[in-house]
LOVO-65337 format. One record per residue (C-alpha): residue in one letter; x, y, z. Coordinates in nm, 2 decimals, always signed. Layout:
# residues N
PT  rest       u       v       w
PT     A       X       Y       Z
...
# end
This chain:
# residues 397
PT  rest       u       v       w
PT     X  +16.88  +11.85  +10.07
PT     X  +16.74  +12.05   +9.73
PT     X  +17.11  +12.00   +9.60
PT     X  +17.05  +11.59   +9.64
PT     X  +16.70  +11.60   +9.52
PT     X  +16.80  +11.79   +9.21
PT     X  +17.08  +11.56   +9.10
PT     X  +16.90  +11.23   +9.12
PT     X  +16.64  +11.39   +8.86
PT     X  +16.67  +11.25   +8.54
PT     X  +16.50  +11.46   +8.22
PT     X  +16.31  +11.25   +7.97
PT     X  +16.58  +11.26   +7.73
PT     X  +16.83  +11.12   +7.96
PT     X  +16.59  +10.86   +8.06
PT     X  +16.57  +10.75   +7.74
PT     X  +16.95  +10.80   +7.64
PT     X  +17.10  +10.65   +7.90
PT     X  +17.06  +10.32   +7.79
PT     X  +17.11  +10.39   +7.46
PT     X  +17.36  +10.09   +7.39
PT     X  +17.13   +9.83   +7.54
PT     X  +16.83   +9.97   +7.35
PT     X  +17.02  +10.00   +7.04
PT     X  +17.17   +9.59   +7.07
PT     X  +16.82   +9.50   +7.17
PT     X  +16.69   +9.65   +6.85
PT     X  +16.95   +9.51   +6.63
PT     X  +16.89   +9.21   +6.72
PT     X  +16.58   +9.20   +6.68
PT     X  +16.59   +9.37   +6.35
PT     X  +16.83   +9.10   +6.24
PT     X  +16.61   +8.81   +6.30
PT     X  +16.31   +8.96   +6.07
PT     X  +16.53   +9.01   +5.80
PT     X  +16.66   +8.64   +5.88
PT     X  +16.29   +8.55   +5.91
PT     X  +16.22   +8.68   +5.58
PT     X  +16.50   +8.48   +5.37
PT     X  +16.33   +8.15   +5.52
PT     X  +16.01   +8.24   +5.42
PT     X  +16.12   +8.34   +5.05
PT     X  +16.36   +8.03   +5.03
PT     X  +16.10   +7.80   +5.22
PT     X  +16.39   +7.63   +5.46
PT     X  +16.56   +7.79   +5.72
PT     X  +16.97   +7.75   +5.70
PT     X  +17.10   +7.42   +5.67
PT     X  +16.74   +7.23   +5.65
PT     X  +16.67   +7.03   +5.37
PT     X  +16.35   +6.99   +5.24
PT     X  +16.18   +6.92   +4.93
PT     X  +16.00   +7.25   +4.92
PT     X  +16.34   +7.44   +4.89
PT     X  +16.27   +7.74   +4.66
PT     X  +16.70   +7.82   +4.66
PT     X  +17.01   +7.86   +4.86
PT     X  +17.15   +8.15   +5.04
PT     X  +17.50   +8.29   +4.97
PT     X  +17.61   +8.53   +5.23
PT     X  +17.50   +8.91   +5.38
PT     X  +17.57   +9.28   +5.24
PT     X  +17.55   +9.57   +5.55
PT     X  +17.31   +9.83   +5.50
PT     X  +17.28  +10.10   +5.79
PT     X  +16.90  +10.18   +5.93
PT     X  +16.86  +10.54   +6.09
PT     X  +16.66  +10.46   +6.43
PT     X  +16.44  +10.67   +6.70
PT     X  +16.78  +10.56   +6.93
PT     X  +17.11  +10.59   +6.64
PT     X  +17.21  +10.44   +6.33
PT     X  +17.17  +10.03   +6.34
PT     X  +17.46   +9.83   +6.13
PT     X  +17.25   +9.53   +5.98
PT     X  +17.37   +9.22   +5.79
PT     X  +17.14   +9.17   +5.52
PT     X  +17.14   +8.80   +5.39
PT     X  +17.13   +8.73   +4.97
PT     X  +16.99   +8.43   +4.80
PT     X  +17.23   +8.33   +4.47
PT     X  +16.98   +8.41   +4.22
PT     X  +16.99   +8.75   +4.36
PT     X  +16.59   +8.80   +4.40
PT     X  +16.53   +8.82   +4.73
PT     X  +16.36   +9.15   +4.85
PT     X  +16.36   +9.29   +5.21
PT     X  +16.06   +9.47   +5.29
PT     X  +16.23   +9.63   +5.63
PT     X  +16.35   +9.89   +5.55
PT     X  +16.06   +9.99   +5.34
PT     X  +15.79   +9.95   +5.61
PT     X  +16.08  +10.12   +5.83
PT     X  +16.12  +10.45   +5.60
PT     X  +16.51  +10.52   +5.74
PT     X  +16.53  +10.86   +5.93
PT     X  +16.27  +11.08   +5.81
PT     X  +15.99  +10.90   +5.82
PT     X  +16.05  +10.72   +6.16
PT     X  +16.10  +11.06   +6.29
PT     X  +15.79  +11.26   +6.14
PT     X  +15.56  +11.10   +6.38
PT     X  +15.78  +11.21   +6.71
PT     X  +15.87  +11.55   +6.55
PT     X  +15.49  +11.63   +6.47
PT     X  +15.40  +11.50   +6.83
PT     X  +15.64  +11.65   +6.98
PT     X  +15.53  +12.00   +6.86
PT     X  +15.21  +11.94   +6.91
PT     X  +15.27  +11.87   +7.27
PT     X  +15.37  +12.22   +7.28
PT     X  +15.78  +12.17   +7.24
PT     X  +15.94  +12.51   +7.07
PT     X  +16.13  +12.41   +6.70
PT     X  +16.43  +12.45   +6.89
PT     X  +16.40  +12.21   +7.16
PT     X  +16.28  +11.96   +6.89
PT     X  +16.59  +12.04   +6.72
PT     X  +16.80  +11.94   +7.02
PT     X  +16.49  +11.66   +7.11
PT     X  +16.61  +11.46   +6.80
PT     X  +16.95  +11.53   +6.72
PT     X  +17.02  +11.38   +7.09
PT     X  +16.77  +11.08   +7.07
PT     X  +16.89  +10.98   +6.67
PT     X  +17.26  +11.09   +6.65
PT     X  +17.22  +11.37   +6.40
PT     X  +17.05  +11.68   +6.38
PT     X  +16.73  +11.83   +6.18
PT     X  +16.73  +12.21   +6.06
PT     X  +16.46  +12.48   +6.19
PT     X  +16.38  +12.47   +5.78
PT     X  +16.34  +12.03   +5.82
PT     X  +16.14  +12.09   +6.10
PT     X  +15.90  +12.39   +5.98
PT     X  +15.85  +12.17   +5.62
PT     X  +15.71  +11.87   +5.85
PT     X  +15.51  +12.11   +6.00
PT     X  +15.39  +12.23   +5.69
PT     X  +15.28  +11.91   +5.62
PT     X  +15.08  +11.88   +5.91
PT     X  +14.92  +12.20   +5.85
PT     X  +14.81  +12.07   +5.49
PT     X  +14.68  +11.76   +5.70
PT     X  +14.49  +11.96   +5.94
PT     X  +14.36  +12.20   +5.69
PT     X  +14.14  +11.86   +5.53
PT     X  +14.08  +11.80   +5.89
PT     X  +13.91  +12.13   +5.91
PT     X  +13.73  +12.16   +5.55
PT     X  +13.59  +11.79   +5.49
PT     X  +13.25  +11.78   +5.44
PT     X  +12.95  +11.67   +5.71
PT     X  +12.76  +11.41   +5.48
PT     X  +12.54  +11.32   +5.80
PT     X  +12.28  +11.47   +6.02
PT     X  +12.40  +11.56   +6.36
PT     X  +12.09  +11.59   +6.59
PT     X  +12.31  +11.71   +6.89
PT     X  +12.56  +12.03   +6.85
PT     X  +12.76  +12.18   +7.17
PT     X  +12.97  +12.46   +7.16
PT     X  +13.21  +12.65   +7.36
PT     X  +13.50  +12.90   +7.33
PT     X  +13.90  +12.97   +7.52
PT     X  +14.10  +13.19   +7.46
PT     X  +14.50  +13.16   +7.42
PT     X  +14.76  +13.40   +7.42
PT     X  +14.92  +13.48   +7.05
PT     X  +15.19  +13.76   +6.98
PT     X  +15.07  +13.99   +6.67
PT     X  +15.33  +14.24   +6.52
PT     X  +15.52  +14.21   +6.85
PT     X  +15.16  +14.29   +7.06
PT     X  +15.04  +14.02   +7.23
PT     X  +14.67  +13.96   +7.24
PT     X  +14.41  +13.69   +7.33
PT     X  +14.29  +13.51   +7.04
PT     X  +13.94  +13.34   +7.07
PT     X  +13.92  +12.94   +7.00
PT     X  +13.59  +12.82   +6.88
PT     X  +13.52  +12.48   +6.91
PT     X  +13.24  +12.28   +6.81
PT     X  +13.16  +11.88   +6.91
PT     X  +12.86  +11.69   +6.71
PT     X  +12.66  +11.37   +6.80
PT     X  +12.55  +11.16   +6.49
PT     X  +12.21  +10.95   +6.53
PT     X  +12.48  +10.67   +6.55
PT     X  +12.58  +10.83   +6.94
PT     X  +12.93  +10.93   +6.84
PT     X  +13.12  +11.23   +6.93
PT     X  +13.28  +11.41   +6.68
PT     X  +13.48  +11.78   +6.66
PT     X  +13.30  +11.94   +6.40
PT     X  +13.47  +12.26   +6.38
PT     X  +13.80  +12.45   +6.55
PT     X  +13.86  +12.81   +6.46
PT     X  +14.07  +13.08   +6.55
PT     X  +13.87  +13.44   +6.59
PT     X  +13.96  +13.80   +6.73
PT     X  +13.70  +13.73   +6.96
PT     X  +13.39  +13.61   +7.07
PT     X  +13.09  +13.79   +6.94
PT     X  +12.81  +13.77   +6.76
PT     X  +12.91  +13.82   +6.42
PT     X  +13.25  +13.55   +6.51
PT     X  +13.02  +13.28   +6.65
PT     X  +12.74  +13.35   +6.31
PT     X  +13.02  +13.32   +6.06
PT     X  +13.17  +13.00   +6.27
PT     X  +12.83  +12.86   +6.23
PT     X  +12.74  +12.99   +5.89
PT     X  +13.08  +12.80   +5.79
PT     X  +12.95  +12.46   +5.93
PT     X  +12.65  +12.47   +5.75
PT     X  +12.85  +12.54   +5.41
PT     X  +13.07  +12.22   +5.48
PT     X  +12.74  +12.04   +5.52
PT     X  +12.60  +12.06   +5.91
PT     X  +12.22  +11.94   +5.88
PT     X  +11.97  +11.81   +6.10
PT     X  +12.04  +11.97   +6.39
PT     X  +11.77  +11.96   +6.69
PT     X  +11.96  +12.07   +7.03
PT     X  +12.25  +12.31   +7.10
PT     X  +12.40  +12.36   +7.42
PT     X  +12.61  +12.68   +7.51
PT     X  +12.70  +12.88   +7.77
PT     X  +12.52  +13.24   +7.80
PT     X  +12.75  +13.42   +7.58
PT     X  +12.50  +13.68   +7.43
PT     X  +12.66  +13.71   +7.10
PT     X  +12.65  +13.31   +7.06
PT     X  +12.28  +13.32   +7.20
PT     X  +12.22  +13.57   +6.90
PT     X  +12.43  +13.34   +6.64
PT     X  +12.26  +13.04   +6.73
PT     X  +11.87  +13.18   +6.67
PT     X  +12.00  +13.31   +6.33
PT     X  +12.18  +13.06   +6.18
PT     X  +12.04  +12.71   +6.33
PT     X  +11.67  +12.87   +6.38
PT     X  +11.46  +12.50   +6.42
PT     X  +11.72  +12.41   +6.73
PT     X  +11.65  +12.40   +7.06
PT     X  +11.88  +12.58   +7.33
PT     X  +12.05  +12.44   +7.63
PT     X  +12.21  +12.69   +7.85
PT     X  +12.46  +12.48   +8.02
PT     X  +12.35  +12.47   +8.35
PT     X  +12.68  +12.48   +8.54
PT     X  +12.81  +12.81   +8.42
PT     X  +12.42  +12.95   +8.50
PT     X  +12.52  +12.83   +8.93
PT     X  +12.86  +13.00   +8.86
PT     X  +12.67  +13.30   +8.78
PT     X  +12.43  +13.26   +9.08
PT     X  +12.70  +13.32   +9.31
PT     X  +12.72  +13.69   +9.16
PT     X  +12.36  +13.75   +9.31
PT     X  +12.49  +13.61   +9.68
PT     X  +12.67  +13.73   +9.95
PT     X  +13.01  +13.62  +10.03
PT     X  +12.86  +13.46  +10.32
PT     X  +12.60  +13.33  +10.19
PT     X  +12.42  +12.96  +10.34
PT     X  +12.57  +12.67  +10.14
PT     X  +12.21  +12.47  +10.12
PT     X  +12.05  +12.72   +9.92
PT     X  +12.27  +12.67   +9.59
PT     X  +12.30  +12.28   +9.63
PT     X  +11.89  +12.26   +9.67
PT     X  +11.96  +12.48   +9.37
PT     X  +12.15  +12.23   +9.15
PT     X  +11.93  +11.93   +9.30
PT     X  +11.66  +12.05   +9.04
PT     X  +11.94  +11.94   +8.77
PT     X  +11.85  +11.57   +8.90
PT     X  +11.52  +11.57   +8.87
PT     X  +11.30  +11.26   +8.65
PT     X  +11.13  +11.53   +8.47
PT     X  +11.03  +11.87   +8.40
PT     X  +10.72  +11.84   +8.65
PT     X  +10.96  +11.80   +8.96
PT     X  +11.20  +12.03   +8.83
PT     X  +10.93  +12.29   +8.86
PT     X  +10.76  +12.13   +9.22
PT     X  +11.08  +12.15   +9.38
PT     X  +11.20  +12.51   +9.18
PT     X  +10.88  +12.61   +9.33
PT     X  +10.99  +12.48   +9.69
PT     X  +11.33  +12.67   +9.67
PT     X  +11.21  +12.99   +9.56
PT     X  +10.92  +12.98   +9.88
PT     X  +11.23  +12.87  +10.09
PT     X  +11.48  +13.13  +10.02
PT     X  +11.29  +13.47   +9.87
PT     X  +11.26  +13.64  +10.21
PT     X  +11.65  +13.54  +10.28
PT     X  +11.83  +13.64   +9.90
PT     X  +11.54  +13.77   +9.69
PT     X  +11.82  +13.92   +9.45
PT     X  +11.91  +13.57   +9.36
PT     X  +11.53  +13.42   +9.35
PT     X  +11.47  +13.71   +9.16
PT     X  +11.77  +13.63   +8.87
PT     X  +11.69  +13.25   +8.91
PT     X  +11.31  +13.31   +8.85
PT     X  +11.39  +13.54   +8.52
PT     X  +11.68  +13.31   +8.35
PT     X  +11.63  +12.96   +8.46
PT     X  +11.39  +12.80   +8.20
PT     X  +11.73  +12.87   +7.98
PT     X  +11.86  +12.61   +8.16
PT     X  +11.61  +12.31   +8.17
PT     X  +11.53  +12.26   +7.81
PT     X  +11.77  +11.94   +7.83
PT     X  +11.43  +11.77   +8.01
PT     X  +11.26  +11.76   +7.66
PT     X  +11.54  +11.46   +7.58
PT     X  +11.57  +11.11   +7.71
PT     X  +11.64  +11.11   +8.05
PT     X  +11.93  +10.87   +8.00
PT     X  +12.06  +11.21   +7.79
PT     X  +11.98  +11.44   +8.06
PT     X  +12.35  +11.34   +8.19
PT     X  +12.54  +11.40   +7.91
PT     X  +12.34  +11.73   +7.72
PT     X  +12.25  +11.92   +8.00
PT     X  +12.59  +12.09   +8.00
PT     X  +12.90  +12.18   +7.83
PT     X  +13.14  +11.96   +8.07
PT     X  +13.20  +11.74   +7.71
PT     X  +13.39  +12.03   +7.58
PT     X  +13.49  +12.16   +7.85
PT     X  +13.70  +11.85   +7.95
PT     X  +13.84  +11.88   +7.60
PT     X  +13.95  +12.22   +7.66
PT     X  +14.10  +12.14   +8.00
PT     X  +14.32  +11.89   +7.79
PT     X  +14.42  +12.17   +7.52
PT     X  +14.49  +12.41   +7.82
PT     X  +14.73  +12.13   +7.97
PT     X  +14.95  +12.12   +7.64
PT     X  +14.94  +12.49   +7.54
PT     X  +15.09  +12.61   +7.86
PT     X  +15.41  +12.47   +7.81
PT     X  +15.42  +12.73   +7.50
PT     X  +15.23  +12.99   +7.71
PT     X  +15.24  +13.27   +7.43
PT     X  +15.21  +13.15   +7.08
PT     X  +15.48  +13.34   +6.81
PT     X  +15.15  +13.39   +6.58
PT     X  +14.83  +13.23   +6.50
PT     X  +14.90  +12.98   +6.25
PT     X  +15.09  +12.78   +6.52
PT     X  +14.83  +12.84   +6.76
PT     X  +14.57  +12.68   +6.56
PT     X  +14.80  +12.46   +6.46
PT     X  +14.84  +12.32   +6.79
PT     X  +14.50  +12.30   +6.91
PT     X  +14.35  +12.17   +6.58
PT     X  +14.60  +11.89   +6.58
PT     X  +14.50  +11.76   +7.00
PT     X  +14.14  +11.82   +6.83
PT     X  +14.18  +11.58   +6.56
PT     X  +14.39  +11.32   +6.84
PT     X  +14.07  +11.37   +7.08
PT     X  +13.82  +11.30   +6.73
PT     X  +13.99  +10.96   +6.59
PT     X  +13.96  +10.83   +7.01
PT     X  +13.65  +10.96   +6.97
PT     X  +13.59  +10.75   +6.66
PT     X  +13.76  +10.44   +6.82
PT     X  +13.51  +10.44   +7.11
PT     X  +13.19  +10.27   +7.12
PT     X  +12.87  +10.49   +7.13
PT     X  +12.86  +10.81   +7.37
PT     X  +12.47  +10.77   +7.34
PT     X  +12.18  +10.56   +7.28
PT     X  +12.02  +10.78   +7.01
PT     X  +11.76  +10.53   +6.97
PT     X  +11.54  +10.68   +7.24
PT     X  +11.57  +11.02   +7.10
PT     X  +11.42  +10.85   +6.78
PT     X  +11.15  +10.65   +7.00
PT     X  +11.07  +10.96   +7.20
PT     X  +11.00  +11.22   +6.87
PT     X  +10.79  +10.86   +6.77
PT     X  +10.57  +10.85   +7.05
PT     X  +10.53  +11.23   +7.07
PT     X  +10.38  +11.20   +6.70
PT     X  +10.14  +10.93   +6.80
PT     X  +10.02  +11.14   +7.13
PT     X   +9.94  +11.44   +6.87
PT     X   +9.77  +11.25   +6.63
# end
């Protein structure tokens, strides 16, 4: 029963190989009527029309071979007699390495090892591309990345959120957990952007000031609320570095770290009334019903009223925004579905062979995740932030 199941699985590449001679006949004939398309336009009649408009005559074909995604193509390419006409094909086509840049770069950054890519392609194109092919295209994606990384923040981004995962990279034949920093902006247009990826021993305080310290130099300004998870070193970075910000503690990881003050058998109700306050219109019934819960459950797990009581104002900061924010800023779920993605495609490598092609990876699903980003209509309405800091001026006046 295994045996059967195992046979009628096909690989990707076999999918896609195996038919290759359709796919190829397909694409040649298309191919051949572009270039055909092209000799009508230039001559202005299509063969054997006559018109007035005629701008000459064609006189036969020359082969030329194009280097395809699925083999090499054998294509008749028709002349004119006065010898000017120009096909533009194979120019917008860029023969082999060009039409195979694309698929090697994504291919590595979907986590495929330089060998498999070298196998990948020679299979899929009919010929074969050298560890030292592959590692220059990478090369050039690392010079495209490192512009990615270095460009300059020419606008205000009211809204910062940052986060940090860790990935497994070999160093001097140790392997050791390398630190990811990641931080996502939102301009006072709404959009998301990824400000900032970074590779760091680890998370601390002086990692997370020098991460930060580095987005201001590349131009970070106007920033009015960053939201974070309770990492004390980033807590520390944050008040030094972007002092006039407020500071969200992202209130899922604090009800992760409620269940440390529980028993393992502890009454379900008490940390859903818990996260109900999340929900709230406003600060004022946040703090009625935070009042409720802590009556309803100090004689039952006065440890955890007692931690609740002490850290959760961290939490609820998000309720000086718009409520139609609250959603979005009260939490680091933004990132953290980013990082979900980038765990997804690093696991297929599972131990990077040193940090330049970690970073390399996760900078280039970074920039991928920005330009959809970009693409997308507004994540927010930052027009009510700009109404609300408007009608808070005019109550103080």
């Amino acid at each position: 029963m295994t045996t059967r199941k195992h046979k009628t699985k096909l690989s990707a590449v076999e999918a896609v190989t195996g038919d290759r001679d359709l796919m190829k006949a397909l694409m040649k004939e298309a191919l051949q009527e572009v270039l055909e398309g092209e000799m009508t336009e230039f001559l202005g009649a299509a063969p054997g029309e006559r018109t007035e408009g005629r701008n000459g005559y064609r006189a036969g074909y020359y082969g030329r071979n194009l280097v395809t995604r699925i083999g090499k193509l054998e294509l008749r390419v028709p002349r004119d007699r006065s010898g000017e006409f120009s096909t533009a094909l194979f120019e917008r086509y860029a023969r082999s390495e060009k039409a195979l840049v694309a698929a090697l770069a994504e291919m590595y950054v979907q986590g495929v090892s330089t060998r498999k890519v070298k196998a990948i392609t020679e299979e899929l194109c009919g010929h074969s591309f050298s560890a030292s092919a592959i590692s220059a295209i990478n090369k050039g994606l690392d010079q495209s990345l490192a512009r990615f990384a270095s460009r300059h923040l020419d606008e205000p981004y009211p809204y910062l959120i940052l986060d940090a995962r860790y990935e497994k990279v070999r160093d001097a034949g140790v392997i050791s957990h390398r630190a990811v920093l990641i931080a996502i902006g939102i301009n006072w247009e709404g959009q998301r952007q990824v400000l900032a990826v970074e590779l760091a021993n680890r998370e601390s305080q002086s990692s997370w000031k020098d991460f930060l310290t580095r987005l201001k130099e590349r131009g970070l300004s106007g920033v009015e609320f960053v939201v974070s998870d309770d990492h004390a070193g980033l807590k520390k970075a944050i008040r030094e570095v972007l002092t006039e910000a407020g500071w969200q503690r992202c209130y899922v990881h604090f009800l992760r770290n409620a269940l440390d003050y529980l028993p393992r058998k502890a009454d379900d109700d008490c940390l859903q009334e818990l996260r109900w306050i999340y929900d709230r219109r406003d600060i004022q019934e946040a703090n009625r019903d935070l009042a409720d819960w802590i009556a309803k459950w100090q004689g039952k797990y006065p440890k955890l009223v007692d931690w609740v009581e002490s850290n959760i104002a961290e939490t609820l900061t998000f309720y000086r925004l718009p409520r139609a924010h609250h959603k979005h800023m009260k939490s680091t779920n933004m990132l953290e579905r980013l990082n979900e993605e980038i765990k997804r495609r690093t696991r297929v490598v599972r131990i990077f062979p040193n940090a330049d092609s970690c970073l390399r990876l996760i900078r280039a699903l970074c920039v991928e995740t920005h330009e959809t980003w970009l693409e997308d209509s507004r994540y927010l309405n930052m027009m009510l932030l700009t109404e609300q800091k408007k009608e808070l001026l005019r109550l103080a006046a």
